[in-house]
C-alpha positions as CSV (number, residue, x, y, z in Angstrom):
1,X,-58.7,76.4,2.4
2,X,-61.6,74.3,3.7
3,X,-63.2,74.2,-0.1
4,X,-59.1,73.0,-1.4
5,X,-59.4,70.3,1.2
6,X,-63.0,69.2,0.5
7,X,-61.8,69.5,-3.3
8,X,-58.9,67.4,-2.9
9,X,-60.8,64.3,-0.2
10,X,-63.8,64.0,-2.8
11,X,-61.3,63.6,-5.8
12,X,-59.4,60.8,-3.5
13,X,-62.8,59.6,-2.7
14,X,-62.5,60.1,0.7
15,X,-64.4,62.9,2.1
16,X,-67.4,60.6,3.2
17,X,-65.1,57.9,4.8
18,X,-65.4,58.4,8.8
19,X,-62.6,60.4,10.5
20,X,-60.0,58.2,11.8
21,X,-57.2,60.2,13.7
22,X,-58.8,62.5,16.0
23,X,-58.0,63.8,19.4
24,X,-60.1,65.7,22.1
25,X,-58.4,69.0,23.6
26,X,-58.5,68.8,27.0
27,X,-57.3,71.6,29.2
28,X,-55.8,71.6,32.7
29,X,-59.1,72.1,34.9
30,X,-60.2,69.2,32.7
31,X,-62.9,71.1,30.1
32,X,-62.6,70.1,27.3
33,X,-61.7,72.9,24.6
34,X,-62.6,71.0,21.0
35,X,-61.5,68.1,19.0
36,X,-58.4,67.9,16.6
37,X,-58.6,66.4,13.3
38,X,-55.9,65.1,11.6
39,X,-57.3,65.3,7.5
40,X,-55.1,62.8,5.3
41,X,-54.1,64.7,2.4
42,X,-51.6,63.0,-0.6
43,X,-50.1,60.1,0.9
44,X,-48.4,61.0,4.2
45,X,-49.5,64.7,4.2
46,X,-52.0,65.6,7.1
47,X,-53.5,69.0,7.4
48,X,-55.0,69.6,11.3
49,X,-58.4,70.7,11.4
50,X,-59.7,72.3,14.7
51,X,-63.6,72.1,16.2
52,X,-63.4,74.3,18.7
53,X,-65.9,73.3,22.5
54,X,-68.7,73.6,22.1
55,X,-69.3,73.2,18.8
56,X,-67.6,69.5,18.9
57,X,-70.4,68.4,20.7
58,X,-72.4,69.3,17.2
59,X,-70.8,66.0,15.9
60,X,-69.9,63.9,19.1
61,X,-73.5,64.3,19.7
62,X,-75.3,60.8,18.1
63,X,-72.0,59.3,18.1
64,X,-68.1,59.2,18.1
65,X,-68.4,58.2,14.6
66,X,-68.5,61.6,11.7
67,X,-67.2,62.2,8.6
68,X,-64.5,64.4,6.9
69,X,-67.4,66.2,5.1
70,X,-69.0,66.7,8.3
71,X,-66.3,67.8,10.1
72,X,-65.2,70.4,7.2
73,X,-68.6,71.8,6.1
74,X,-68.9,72.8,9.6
75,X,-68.9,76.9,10.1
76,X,-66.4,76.9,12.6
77,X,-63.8,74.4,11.6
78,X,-60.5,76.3,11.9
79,X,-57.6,74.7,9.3
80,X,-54.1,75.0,11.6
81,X,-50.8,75.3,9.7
């Protein structure tokens, strides 16, 4: 599913424009448990991508600022349905 989605951003000549719609997952003791993507795909069709903690920090790290290719070539991106 990640190679489809990687597949489908490079054709739209997106997959190295910086994610835009993301929100950190933040439990009720206040630890955070990841980041969730939101990955535009055709038009108004988003696919949610999860980074589980800690390996969010991998690309929160140098900044708040990463990129769909980033995000998706990493090993333990989780696509939700």
């Amino acid at each position: 599913m990640l190679n489809t989605l990687m597949n489908s951003l490079k054709q739209a000549k997106k997959l190295d424009q910086s994610v835009d719609k993301y929100t950190m997952l933040i439990n009720e003791k206040s630890e955070t448990e990841g980041v969730l993507c939101f990955v535009p795909l055709d038009g108004r069709k988003e696919i949610k991508v999860l980074l589980p903690a800690p390996y969010h920090q991998d690309l929160l790290a140098s900044s708040e600022i990463f990129t769909y290719k980033q995000l998706l070539s990493h090993k333990e991106a989780i696509v939700l349905k």
